[in-house]
ZALUM-221925 format. One line per field, with one value per residue (C-alpha): x, y, z; residue in three letters; residue number from 1. Coordinates in steps of 0.25 Angstrom, whole numbers. Layout:
c1	c(X, ...) .
c2	c(Y, ...) .
c3	c(Z, ...) .
rest	c(ala, ...) .
nr	c(NUM, ...) .
// end
This chain:
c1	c(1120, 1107, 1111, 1099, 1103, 1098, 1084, 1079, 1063, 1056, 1052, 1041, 1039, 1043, 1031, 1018, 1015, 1017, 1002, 1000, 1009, 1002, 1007, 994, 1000, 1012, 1022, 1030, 1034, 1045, 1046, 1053, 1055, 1063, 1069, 1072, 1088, 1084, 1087, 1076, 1072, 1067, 1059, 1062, 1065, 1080, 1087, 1103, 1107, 1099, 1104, 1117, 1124, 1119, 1123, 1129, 1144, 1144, 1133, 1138, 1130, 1134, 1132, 1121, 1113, 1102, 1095, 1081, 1072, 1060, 1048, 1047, 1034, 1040, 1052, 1041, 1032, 1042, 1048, 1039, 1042, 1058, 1066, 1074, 1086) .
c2	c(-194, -189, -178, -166, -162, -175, -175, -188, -189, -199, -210, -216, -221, -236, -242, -237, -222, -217, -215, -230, -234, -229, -214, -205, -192, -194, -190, -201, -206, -215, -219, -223, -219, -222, -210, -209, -210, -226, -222, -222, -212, -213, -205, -211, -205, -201, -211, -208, -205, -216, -226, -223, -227, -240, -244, -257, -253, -257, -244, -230, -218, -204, -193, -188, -199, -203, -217, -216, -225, -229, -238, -254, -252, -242, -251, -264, -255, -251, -263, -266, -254, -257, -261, -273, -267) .
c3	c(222, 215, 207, 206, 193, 185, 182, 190, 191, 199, 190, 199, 212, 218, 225, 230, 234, 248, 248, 245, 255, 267, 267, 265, 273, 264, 275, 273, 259, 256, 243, 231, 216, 204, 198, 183, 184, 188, 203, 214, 226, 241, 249, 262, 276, 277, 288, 284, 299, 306, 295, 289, 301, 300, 285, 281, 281, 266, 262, 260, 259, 252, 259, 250, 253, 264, 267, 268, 274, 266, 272, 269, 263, 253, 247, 247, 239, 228, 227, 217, 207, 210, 196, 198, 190) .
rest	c(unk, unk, unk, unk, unk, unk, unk, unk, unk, unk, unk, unk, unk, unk, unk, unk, unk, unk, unk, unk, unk, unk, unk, unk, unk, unk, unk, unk, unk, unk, unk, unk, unk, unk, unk, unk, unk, unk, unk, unk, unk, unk, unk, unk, unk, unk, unk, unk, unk, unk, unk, unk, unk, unk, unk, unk, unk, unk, unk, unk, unk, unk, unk, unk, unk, unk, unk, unk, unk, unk, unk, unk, unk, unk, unk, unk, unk, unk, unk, unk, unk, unk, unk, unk, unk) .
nr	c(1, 2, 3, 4, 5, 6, 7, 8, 9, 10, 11, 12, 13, 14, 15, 16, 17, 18, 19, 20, 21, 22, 23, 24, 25, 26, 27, 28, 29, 30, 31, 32, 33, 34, 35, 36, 37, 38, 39, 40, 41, 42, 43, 44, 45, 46, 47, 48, 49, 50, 51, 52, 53, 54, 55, 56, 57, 58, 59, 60, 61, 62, 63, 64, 65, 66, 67, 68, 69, 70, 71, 72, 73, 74, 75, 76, 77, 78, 79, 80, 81, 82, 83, 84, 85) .
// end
């Protein structure tokens, strides 16, 4: 579980802007960022109660933590800027 009292910045973002990639009202923004503790966050749309039911038996979810939906677009973006270790 994240815990608030580490002092975890965003390092940069993970692929292209929302802006770039087709959002100009800014509503919706999925996105991706590599923190500074080596872990990564999402801005997605929060989908826990549509999809947890339909988990592969062998994935487990903690109470504190919700599935989010990103777009395809998004992922393929930042797949670039992705680390391979």
């Amino acid at each position: 579980m994240f815990s608030e009292t580490r002092a975890v910045t965003v390092v940069r973002r993970l692929g292209d802007p929302p802006r770039t990639r087709g959002s100009h009202t800014n509503e919706t923004c999925p996105d991706l960022f590599e923190l500074s503790d080596g872990n990564f966050a999402v801005i997605g749309t929060e989908a826990t109660a549509d999809l947890d039911p339909h988990l592969p038996p062998d994935a487990a979810r903690a109470d504190y933590e919700r599935i989010v939906v990103i777009d395809r677009d998004t992922l393929i973006r930042a797949k670039k800027d992705i680390p391979d270790e």
